[in-house]
N, C-alpha and C positions, 0 to 999 in steps of 0.2 A: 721555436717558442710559439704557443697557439697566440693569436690576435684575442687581445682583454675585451673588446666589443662580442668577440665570440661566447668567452664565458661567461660575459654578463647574462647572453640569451638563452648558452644552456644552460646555467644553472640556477638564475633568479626568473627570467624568463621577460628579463625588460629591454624592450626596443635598440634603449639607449639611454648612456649614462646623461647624469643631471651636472648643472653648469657645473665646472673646475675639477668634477670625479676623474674624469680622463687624463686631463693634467696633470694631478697629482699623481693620478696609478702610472700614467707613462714616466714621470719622473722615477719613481721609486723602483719601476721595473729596468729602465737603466741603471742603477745603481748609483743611485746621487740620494745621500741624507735630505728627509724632505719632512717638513714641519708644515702640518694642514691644519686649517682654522676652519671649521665650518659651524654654523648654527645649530642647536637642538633641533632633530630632525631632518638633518643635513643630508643623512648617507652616509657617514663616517666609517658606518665598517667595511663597508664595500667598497673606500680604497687600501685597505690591505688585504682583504680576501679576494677579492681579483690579482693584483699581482702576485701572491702566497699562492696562488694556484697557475698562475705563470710561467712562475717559475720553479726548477726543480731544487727539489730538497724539504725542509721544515719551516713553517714561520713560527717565529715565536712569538706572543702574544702577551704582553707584559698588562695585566687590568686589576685595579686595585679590588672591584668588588665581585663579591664570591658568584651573588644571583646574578650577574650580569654575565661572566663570563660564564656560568652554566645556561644559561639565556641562549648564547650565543654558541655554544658547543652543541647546543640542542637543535638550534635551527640549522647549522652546517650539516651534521648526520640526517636532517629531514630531508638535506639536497643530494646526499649518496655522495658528503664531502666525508674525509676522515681526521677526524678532531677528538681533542682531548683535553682535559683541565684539572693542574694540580691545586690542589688548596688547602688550610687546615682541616684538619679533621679527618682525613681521608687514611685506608689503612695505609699498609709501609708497601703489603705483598701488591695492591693496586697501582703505588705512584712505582714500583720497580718495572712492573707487567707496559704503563704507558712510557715511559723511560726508554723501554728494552725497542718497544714499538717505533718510537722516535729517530734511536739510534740506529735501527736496519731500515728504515726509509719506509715504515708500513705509518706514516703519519704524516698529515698535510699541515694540522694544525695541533701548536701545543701553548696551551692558554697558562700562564702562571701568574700568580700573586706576587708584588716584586719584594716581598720576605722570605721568597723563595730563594732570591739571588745571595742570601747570606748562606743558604745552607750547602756544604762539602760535598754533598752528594748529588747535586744536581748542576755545580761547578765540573765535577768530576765526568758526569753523563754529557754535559753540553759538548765539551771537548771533541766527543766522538759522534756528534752529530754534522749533519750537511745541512745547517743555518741558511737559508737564502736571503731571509728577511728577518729584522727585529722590527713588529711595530708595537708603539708604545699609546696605550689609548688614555685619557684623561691627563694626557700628559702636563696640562699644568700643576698636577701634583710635586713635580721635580722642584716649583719654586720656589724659596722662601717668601718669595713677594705676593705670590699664589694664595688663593681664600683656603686651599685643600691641602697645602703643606705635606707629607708624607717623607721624613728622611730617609727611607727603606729603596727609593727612586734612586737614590744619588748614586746606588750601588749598580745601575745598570751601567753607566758607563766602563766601570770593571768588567766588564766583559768583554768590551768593544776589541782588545787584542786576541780573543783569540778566535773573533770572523772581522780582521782588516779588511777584507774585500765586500762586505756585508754588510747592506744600506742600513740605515734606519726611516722607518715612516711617525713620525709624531702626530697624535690627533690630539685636539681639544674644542670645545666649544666655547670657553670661555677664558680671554688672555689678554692681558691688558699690555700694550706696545710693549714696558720694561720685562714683563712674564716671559712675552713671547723672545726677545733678547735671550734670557737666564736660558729657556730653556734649551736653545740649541747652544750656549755655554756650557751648560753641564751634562749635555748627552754629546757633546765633541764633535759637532758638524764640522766637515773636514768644509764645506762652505756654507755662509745661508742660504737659505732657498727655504721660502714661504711662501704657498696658496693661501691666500685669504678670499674666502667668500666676503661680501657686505653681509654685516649682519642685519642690515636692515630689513622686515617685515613688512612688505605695504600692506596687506590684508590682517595684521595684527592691531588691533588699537589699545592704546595704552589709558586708563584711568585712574587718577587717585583723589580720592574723597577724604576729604575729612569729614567725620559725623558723629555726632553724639549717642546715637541709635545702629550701631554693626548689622544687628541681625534682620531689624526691616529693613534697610536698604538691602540686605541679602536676598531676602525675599521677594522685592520687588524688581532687582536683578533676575533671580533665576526666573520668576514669572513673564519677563517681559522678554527675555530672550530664549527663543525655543535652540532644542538640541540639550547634550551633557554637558557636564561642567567638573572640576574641579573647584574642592575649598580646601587652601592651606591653611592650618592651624599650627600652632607653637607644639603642643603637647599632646598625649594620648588622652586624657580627659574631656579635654576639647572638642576630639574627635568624635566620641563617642555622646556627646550633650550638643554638640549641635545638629549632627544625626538625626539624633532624636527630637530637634526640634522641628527640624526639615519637615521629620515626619509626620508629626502633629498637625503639621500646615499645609498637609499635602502635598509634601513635594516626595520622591519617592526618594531616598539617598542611605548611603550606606557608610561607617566609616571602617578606616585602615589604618593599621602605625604599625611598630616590629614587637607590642610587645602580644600580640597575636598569634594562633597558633599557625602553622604553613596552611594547612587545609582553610581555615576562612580567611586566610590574606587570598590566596589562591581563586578563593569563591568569589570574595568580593570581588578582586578584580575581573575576575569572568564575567559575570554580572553584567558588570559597569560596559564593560565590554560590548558585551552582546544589545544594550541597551536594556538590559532588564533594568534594572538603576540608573536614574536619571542625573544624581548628583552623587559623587565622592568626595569625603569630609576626611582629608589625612593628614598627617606629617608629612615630614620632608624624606620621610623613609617609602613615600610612595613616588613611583612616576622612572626612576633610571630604566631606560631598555623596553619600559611600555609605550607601544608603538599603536595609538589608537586616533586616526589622523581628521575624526569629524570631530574634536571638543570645540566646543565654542564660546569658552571661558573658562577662565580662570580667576579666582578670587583667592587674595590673599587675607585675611582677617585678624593675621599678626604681621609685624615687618620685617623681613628676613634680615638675617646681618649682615649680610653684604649685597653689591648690586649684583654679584658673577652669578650666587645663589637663585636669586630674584628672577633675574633675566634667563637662568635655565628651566625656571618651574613656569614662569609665564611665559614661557616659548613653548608648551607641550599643546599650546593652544592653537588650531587653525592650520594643523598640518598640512590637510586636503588642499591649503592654496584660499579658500574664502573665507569669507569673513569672520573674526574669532576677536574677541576684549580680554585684556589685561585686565582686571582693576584691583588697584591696592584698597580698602576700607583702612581708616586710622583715625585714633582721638590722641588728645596732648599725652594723653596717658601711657600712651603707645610709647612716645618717643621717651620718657623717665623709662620704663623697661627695657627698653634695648640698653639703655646704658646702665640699669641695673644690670642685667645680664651679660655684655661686657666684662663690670669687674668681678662678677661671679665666675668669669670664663677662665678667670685667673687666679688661681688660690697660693697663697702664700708656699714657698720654693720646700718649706718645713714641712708645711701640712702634705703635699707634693709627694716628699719622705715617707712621711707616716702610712699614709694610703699605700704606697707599693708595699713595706713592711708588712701589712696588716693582710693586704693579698696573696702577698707569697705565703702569708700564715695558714691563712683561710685553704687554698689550693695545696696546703703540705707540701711546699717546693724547699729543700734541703739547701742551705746556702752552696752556692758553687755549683749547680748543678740546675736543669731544667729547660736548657737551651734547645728549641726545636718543637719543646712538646706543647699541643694544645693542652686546653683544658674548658668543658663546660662551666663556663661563668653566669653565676645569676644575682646580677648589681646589687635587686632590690635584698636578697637576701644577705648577701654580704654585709650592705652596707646597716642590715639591720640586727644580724650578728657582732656588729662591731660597732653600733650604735653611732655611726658616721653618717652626717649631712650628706641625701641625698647627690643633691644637683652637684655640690662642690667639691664629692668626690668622685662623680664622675668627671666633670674637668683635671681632677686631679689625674686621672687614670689619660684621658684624652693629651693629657702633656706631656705623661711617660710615653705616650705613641708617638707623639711630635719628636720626642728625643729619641727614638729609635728603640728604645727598651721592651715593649711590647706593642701589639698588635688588639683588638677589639673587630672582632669582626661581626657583622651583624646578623640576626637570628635566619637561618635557612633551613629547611627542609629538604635534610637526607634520609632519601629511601635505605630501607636492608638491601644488603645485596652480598650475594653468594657465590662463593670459588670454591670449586674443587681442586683441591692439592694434589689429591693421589690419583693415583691410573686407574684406568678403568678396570681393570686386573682385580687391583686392590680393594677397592671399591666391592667388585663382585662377590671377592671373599669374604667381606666383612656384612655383606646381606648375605649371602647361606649361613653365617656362624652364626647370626643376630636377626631372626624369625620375625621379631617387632620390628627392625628396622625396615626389613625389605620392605612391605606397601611402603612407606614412605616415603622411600629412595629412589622406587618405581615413579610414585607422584608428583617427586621432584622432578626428574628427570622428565616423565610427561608434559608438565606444563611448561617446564623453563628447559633455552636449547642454547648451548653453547657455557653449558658449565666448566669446562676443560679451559675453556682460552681465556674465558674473562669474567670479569666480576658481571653478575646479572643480575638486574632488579627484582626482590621477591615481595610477594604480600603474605604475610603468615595470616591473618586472617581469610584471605581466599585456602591456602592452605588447610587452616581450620576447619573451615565448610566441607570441603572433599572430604576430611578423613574422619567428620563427626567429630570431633573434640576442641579442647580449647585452645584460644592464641598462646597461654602461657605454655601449655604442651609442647605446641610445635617450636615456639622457643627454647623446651628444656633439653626436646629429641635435636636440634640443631648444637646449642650448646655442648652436648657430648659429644655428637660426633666433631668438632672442632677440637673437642679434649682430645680427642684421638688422633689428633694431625689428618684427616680425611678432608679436610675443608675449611674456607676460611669463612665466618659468618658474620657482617657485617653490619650491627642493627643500625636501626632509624631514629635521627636524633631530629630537636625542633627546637638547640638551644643556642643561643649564642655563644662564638667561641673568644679565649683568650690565647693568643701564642704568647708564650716568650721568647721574643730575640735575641736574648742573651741567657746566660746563664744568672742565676739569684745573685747577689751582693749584699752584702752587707748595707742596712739604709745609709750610713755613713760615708759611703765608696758610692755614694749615686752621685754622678756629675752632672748636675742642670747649673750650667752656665748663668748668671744672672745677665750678661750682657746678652746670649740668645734668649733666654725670658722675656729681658727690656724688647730684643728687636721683634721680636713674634706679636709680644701683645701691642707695638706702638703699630705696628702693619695693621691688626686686629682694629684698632681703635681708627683708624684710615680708612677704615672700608665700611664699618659702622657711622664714620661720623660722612662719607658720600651718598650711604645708604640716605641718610638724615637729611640731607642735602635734597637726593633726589624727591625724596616724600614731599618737602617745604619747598619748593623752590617750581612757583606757580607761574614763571616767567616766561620761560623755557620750554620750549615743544618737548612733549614725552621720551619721543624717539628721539631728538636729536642730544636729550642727555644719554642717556642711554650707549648712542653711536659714539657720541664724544668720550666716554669714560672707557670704552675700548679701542679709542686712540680715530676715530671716524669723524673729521674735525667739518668736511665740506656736506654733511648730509644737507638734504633738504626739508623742511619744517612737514609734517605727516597731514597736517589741514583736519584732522579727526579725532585727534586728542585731548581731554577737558584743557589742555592750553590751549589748542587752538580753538576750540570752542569758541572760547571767550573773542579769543584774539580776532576771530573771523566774524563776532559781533559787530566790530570796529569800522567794517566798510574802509579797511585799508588793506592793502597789498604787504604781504610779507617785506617785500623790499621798502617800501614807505614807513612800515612800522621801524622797522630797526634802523634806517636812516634816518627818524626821529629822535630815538634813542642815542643813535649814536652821537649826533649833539647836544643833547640835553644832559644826561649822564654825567662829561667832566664838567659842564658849568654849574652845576647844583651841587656836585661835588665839594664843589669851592669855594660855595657859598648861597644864601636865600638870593632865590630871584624872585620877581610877580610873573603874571602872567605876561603880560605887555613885554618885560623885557625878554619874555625866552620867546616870545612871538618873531620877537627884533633879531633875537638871535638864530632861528628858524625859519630866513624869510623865502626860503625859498617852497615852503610848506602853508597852507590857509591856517589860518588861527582854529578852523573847527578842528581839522585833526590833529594839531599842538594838543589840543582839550583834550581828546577823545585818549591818546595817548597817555598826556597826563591824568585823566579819571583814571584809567586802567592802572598803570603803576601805585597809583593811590591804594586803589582797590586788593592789590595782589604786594600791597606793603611793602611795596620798593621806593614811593616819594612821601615826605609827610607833608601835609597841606597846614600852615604854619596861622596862629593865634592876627597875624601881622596882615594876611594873603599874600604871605608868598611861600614857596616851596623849596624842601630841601633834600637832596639824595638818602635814606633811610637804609637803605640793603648795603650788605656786608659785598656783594658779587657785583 
């Protein structure tokens, strides 16, 4: 077996792996189930694709998101790795050709979407593969307790019989102690074994403002901090009007969300990238797999639902290791929306009904039947075909995915791409019989090389150009010859897909559990109401909520976060502050003291830092200072 330090350097080209990589890759290349926790921008993939290349045979690579795992298919073949990824939408003759590839050992990596593991044919194909490794990435998907739920995960454990001897590597970035539990429960770690990085950041600062004003505090954020930046916003509206506002003000920035074509999500992000764009205005549909390690903020302008969310989008900041801010922007207004948007996330179990009903209508899916197949979905149309509320039915549609019924996967851009079926023989005869085909066939063949073995990317409008005519042409001359079984022609789509994981039902025959409804949305309402928490809750150093809510109880206070800000106003020592507090706390709890008496009861403290303490809890509405003068504990924590 070559030494994993080795292929780190021949095929990434770096010295040496970063803290706990090694660890983990050496666990999982012994063959011990191993569950890795590392931070956004951790290195995550590079520990399964070092031991996957360890070791002999295929890894399988279980990733919920489409652009991510072609992300990562793309940059293994830019290393002279051999990798592959199944997903919707792809044809049949393609997922057989990488299958076939898998199963005689011409493939190192095979990336699948885990809705793949429902389907018969690729149960069927796994069987006769030499598996060395499962790793499973975003792996808190598997939990119910999980911000990302996905039941389509639960099914990878079915597989574990038939490679017993066949580790599993679990990644996640984000997992809160009871997640991390679930999830080596439902992937059947024969033991635990967790690397956990600290999630801690010291070059990351965390801030959150409340303000009545968003967009100039924005402004004189990005102006006073040089370098890029990210702004998350709630919606594609958004994206696009703050942009624009950016612009107006001089600031150069662009926005991105999925309902965009590929080519200017594409551009944007290059852009941004390259530093032609100084600020990026998107949803939460920007940033997985984008690897661009000098941001130096990130702003949030709405409040995410959960912290897991939060803390992944505000960790794309300060890669390079310097210094990089957090900061959330929010007004009271904020917090009624999120809770608006909570019970919106959950539409009555009926309505629920009707929505798939009205889908299966819309996509002509025959009862009993439609299991497997994609289909181009397009929401806004549907939902205007069918004169159906927006936003609540797409939660509608998001809850049939939670329950495993279908799948939504988000808008990517696939190139055409073209297979020859028949022999070259064949082929031959069919240019002497067909006089118009031959240049053609010649021009194909000239620009694109390896038509025979695999599917190969075309552009029909380069196409176009060469042969003087139009892209609809070269589309009608491809077309036929597919009619003729010579080829298989695979256009270019830029739309979002819908799978169905099952076969159609009757709306009646849909089973949504009311008791998993209850438990999904009271989780749902847990993580909105921490989120709520962390925003209000001016106490508390940034980080060490943050560390605490992924189970990191001894962190130390970060000294540069608007709490400590403040706190380091005080001319006290962390340790002096909370040793304040920690007496003062249950005696006001219990009842109005004055000053004089918490003094008495503090006496091992000067009465000026009793004050200074007590101002500050005053101040950040944790003491109320009482009509009497004396003081009473006020905060719920």
């Amino acid at each position: 077996m070559q030494d994993v330090g080795l292929i780190l350097k021949q095929y990434w080209g770096y010295p040496d792996f970063r803290p706990l990589q090694r660890d983990i890759i050496e666990s999982a290349v012994a063959g011990k189930d191993t569950l890795a926790l590392l931070p956004t921008g951790g290195g995550k993939s590079i520990c399964f694709q070092v031991p996957g290349l360890a070791l002999e045979g295929v890894t399988l690579v279980i990733s919920p998101l489409i652009a991510l795992m072609k992300d990562q298919v793309e940059n293994l073949k830019k290393r002279n790795i051999k990798a592959e990824a199944i997903y919707s939408g792809m044809h049949i003759a393609e997922i057989d050709r990488i299958l076939s590839n898998a199963m005689y050992g011409d493939l190192k990596f095979l990336y699948i979407s885990p809705e793949r593991l429902k389907t018969e044919k690729l149960l069927a194909n796994l069987q006769n593969m030499k598996v060395s490794l499962i790793a499973i990435d975003e792996a808190h998907c598997i939990s119910q307790w999980g911000y990302d739920f996905r039941p389509p995960y639960l099914e990878i454990a079915q597989i574990r019989p038939y490679f017993p001897e066949t580790p599993i590597i679990a990644l996640t970035a984000t997992a809160t102690p009871q997640v991390v539990d679930d999830i080596m429960r439902k992937l059947e770690f024969k033991e635990d074994n967790v690397f956990q990085k600290s999630y801690y950041r010291s070059n990351l600062i965390y801030i959150t403002i409340e303000t009545e004003n968003k967009f100039a505090r924005l402004i004189r954020i990005i102006n006073k901090i040089n370098g890029s930046g990210v702004v998350y916003v709630r919606n594609r509206r958004k994206t696009e009007e703050i942009a624009s506002a950016l612009n107006k003000n001089g600031i150069s920035a662009a926005f991105y969300h999925a309902g965009m074509s590929s080519e200017d999500r594409d551009k944007t992000q290059k852009d941004w990238i390259e530093n032609k764009q100084k600020v990026i205005v998107a949803t939460n549909a920007f940033g997985m797999g984008i690897d661009k390690p000098d941001v130096r903020y990130v702003v949030h302008l709405d409040i995410p639902d959960s912290v897991e969310a939060y803390f992944q989008e505000a960790g794309r900041g300060g890669r390079d290791e310097k210094k990089a801010w957090a900061i959330l922007l929010y007004d009271k207004l904020d917090l009624k929306e999120l809770d608006n948007k909570f019970l919106e996330s959950y539409p009555e179990i009926e309505f629920i009904r009707i929505s798939y009903n009205a889908m299966c209508n819309y996509l002509q899916i025959p009862l009993e039947s439609g299991k497997e197949r994609s289909f181009e979905f397009d929401i806004v149309a549907f939902c205007k075909n069918y004169k159906l509320p927006m936003n609540k039915t797409f939660n509608a549609l998001k809850f049939l995915e939670k329950e495993g019924y279908i799948m939504l996967s988000e808008s990517f851009f696939k190139p055409s791409r073209l297979f020859f079926t028949c022999s070259q023989e064949e082929l031959y005869r069919f240019q002497i019989e067909n006089k118009k085909y031959d240049i053609f066939t010649k021009l194909i063949l000239r620009t694109y090389g390896g038509l025979f073995s695999n599917f190969v990317r075309i552009q029909e409008n380069d196409l176009a150009n060469k042969m003087k005519t139009s892209i609809n042409e070269i589309e009608k001359m491809l077309e036929h010859m597919e009619s003729l079984n010579l080829l298989i022609y695979d256009k270019s789509s830029d739309k979002p897909l819908l799978v169905m994981l099952e076969d159609r039902l009757d709306e009646n025959d849909i089973i949504l559990s009311p008791k998993n409804y209850d438990f999904l949305k009271e989780q749902s309402r847990l993580r909105i109401e921490a989120m709520k928490q962390y925003v209000q809750n001016s106490a508390k150093c940034r980080s060490r909520q943050l560390l605490s809510y992924f189970g990191e109880e001894n962190s130390i206070r970060c000294g540069e976060c608007d709490v400590c800000l403040l706190r380091n106003r005080l001319s006290l020592s962390e340790l002096e502050f909370d040793n304040v507090v920690k007496v003062i706390k249950p005696l006001l709890r219990q009842q109005e003291m004055s000053i004089e008496e918490l003094v008495g009861s503090v006496d091992i403290f000067s009465e000026e830092k009793v004050v200074k303490v007590l101002q500050w809890l005053i101040d950040n509405e944790k003491v109320l200072f009482l009509d009497n003068n004396k003081y009473i504990w006020k905060s719920k924590d």
